[in-house]
N, C-alpha and C positions, 0 to 999 in steps of 0.2 A: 886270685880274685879277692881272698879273705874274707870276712864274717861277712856276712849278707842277709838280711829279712828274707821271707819265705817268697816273695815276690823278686829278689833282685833288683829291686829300685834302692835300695838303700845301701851302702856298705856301712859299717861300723866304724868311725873310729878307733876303737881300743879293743883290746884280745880280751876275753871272757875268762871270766875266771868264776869256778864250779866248787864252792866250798859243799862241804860233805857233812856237818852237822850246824843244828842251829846255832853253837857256840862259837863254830869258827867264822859262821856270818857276823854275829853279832862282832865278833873281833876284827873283820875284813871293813863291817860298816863304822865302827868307831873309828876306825884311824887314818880311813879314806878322807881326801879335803872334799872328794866329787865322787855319787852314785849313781848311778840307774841298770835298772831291773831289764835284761829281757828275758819275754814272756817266749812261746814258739814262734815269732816271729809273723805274725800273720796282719801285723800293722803296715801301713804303708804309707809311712811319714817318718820324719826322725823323730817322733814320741821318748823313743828308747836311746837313743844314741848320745853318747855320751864322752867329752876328750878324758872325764878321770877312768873311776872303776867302773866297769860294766859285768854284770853279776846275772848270774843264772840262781833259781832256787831250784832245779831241776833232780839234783843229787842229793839235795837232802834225804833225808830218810821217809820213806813213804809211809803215810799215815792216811786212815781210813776205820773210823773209830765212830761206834754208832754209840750214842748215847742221851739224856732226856729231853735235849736241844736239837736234836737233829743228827747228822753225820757231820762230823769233824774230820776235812781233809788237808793236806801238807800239799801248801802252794803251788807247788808244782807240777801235779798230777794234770793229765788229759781228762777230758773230760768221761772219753770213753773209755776209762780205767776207773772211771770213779762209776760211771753207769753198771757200768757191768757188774762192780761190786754190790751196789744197790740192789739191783735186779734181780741177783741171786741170794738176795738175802728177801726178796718181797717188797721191795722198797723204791719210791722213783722220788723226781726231783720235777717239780710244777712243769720244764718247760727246756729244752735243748735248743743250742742253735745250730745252723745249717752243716756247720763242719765238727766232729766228734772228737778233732784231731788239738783241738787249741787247749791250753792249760787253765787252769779253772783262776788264778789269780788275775791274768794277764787279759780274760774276757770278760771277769767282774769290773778290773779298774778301766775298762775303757767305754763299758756300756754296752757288752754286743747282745742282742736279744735273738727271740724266737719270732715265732708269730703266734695272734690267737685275740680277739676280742679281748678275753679276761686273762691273759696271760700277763703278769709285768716283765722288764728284763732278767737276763738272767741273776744278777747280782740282786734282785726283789729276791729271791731265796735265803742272801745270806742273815745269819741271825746272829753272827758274830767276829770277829776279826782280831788277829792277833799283829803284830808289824814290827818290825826293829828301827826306832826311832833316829836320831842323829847323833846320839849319846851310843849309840849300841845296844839301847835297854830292852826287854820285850813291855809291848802295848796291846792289851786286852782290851776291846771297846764292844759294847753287845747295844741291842735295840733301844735296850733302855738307858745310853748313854747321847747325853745331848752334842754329843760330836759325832755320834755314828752314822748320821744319816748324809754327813761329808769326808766319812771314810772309805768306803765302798769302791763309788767310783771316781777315785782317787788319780787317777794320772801318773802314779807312781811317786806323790810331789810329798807324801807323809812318811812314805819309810819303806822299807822290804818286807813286804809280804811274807808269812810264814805259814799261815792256815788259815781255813775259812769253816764255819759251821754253820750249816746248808739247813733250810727245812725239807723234809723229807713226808709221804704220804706213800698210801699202799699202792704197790703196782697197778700199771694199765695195760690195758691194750691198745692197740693204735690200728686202722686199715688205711692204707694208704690209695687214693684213688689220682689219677691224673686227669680233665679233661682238655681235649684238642679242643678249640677255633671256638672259644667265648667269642661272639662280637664285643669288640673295642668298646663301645659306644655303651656296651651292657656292666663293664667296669664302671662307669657314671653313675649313670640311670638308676642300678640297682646294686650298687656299692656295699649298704648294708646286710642285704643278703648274699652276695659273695661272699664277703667277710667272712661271717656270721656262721657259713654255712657247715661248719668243721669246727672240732679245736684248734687244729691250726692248717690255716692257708695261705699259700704263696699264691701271686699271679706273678708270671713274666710275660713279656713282652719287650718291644726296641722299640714303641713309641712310633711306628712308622706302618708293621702288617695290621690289617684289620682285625686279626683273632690274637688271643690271647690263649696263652695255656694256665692251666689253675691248676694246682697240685691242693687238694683239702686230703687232710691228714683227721681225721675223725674215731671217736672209742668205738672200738670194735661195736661187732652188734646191728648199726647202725645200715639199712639197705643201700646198695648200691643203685642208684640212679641214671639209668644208660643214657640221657639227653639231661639235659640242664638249660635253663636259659638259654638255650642257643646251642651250646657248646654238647659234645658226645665224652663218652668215655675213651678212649686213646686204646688203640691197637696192640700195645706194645708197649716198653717199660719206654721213658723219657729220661734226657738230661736236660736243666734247665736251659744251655744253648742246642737247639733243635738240634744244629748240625755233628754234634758232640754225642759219642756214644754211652748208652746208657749203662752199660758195663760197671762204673764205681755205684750207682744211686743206692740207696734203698729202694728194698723191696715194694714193686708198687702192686696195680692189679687188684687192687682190693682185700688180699691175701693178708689176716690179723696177725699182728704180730709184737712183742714186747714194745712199750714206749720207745727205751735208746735205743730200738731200731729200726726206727717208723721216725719219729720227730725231726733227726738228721735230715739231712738232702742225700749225704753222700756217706759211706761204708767206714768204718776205723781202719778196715784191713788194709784199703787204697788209698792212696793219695788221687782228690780229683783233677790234679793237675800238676804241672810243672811247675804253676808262679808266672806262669807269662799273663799277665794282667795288671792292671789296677785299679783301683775300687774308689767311689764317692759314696754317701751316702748324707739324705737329708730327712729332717723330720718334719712334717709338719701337723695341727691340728687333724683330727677325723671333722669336724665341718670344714674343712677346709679341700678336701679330698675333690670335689669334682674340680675346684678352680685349677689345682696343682696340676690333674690329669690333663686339663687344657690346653696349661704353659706347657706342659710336658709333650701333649702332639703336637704343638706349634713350634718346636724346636728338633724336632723328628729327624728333619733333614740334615741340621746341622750335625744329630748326635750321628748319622749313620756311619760317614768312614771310621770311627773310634769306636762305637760301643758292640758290645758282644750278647749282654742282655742287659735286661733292665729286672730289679724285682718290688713287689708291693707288697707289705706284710704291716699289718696291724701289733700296737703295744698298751695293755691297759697301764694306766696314769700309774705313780709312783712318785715316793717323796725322797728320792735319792738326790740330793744338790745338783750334781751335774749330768744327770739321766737327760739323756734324748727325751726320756718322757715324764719328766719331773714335770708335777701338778697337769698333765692334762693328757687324754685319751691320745693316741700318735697314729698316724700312718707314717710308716717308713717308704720312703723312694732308693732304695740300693742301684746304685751301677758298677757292672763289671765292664771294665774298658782295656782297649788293647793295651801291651805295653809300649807306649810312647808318648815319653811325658810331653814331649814337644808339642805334639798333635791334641794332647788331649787336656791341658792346659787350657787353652783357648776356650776349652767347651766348657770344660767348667767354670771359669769366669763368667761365661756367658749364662749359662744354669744358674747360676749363684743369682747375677741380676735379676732375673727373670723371678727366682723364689724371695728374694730380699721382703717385697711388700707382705710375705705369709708369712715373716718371723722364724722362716725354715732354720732349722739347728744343724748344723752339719757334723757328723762323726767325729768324734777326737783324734780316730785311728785310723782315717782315712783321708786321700788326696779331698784337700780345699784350699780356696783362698782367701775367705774371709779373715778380718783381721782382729785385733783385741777388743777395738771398740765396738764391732756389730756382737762379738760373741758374750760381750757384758752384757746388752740390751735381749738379745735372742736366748740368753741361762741366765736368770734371773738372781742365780744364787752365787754366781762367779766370786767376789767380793768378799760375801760371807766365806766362800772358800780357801781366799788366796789369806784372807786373817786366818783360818783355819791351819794350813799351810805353813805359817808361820809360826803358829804355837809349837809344833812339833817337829817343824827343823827351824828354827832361829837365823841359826849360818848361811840356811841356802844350800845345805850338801845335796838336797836331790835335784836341784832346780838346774836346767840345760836350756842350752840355745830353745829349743822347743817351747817350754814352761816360760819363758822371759820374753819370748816373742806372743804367744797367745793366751799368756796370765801372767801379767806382768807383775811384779811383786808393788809396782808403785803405781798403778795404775791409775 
């Protein structure tokens, strides 16, 4: 079958090659004509793919190095290796996302986030960035560098990844609460206080049953509330698709327990699935939240044979160039869809329509169809990016069918 993303929708073109120290990357990227980085695979587009060299940082030497900027870690670490080391030293990171299993470079440069009113993306932590340029050379760029805030989430289009230095704050706690059968209608209505109501929450739903589940993830302490809005506490642990057992989640029940192990959805220990899916996701304003949730039941039906769930998670604003939630407050709409591109194509063209008039931004690292010119006008900073881009590969070495079709260098 050969190299494949974590989903199976994609094969690789070219065999991976795992250099073992920064030196022999930096030797592997010099003299490559063509590069790209895969991260663990958890993208589901050819983002990463690539007919030259395709490179893992995975083997480099593992680095986790606390110091007066934060924690300094080495590209390639999961995240839940880098938690855990945090954790037992007293230490956390503002905000995780849903899976603990993806490498900390490969979810900074694409934008993946948490949830939480004040939470920003996860790459809103980093405080500085190191990269091997098109020359081989290393590139140190920190906050106070007027290109940093277009290095971050990078698309891989500036250079290979070799470290990132996180801000870090003292541990939490987290209790993790699920409730069954929100009425639908009460996601609208009282949207702010969903949100709102936790540091971080998820809703899912398919756009289609009347209730909703809410997972609020809140600092210990905090009482548990057996009715809500409508909605009860949940009998039993959950997995975001109902019918899916809850066996990988984290700990729920209201039971406190360390941040990276409450923040996740799902365990380091398990994988929550096999990869049989595939994933959309779009952004849109938080005032924009009831109109979205409307377009969104009014297409219920269409989404029903393809989708699996659907999720809604908030992102506080952030000046990262190509953040989902560069310059304004976000609700995220995620979907988990079966795998067939065939069938599920259609539907997101048809989603896309339907969000066009909201400005909706669509994932970098996920199934879409929008094209160069909606995603100029929908990232505001595209442009600034792609000059960006070009300062620090000239040549073109990292740039692939991907980058040339939805940032095109001549745009």
């Amino acid at each position: 079958m050969g190299l494949t993303n974590w989903a199976g929708n994609i094969k690789f073109a070219s065999e991976l090659q795992r250099p073992q120290s920064v030196a022999e990357l930096q030797e592997l990227v010099g003299t490559a004509d063509k590069v790209r980085v895969l991260g663990t695979g958890h993208s589901f587009n050819k983002i990463a793919d690539s007919t030259g060299t395709l490179v893992t940082v995975a083997d480099l030497p593992k680095v986790i190095e606390l110091g007066d900027h934060g924690v300094t870690v080495s590209a390639g670490l999961r995240y839940g290796e880098i938690t855990a080391a945090l954790q037992s030293k007293g230490l956390a990171l503002h905000n995780l996302g849903s899976l603990p299993h993806i490498s900390v470079a490969g979810a900074c440069s694409t934008g993946t986030h948490g949830s939480g009113d004040t939470n920003g993306p996860l790459a809103d932590a980093v405080n500085a960035i190191t990269f091997v340029n098109a020359s081989g050379d290393l590139v140190t760029l920190t906050r106070d560098d007027p290109d940093f805030a277009g290095s971050v989430i990078s698309l891989g289009a500036l250079g290979v990844t070799v470290s990132l230095t996180l801000d870090v704050q003292p541990s939490y706690e987290i209790s993790q609460v699920v409730y069954d059968a929100l009425p639908v209608d009460r996601l609208t209505s009282d949207f702010a206080e969903v949100m709102g109501s936790a540091y971080s929450v998820s809703a899912f739903t398919d756009w289609v049953d009347p209730d909703v589940m809410v997972w609020r993830k809140q600092r210990a302490g905090v009482p548990i509330e057996p009715e809500w809005l409508g909605a009860r506490v949940a009998d039993g642990a959950r997995h975001p698709i109902k019918s899916m057992p809850a066996d990988y989640a984290t700990q729920q029940g209201g039971v406190p327990g360390p941040w990276n192990e409450r923040l996740p959805h799902f365990r380091l220990e398990f994988t929550p699935s096999n990869g049989d899916e595939l994933q959309s996701e779009y952004f849109v304003t938080r005032a924009q939240a009831p109109e979205a949730f409307e377009i969104l039941r009014s297409l219920g039906n269409q989404f029903a044979p393809v989708i699996q769930v659907s999720e809604v998670r908030t992102i506080a604003a952030d000046d990262l160039w190509l953040s989902p939630s560069q310059g304004r407050d976000t609700v995220a709409l995620h979907f988990t869809w079966i795998q067939d591109e065939a069938a599920v194509l259609p539907v997101v063209t048809a989603l896309e329509e339907a969000l066009t008039p909201l400005g909706a931004r669509p994932h970098w690292g996920k199934v879409f169809a929008a094209d160069a010119s909606y995603l100029r006008t929908t990232y505001p900073m595209v442009a600034d990016f792609i000059d960006l881009a070009a300062k620090y590969d000239p040549t073109g070495k990292f740039r692939n069918p991907y980058l040339d079709t939805y940032l095109p260098s001549q745009a």
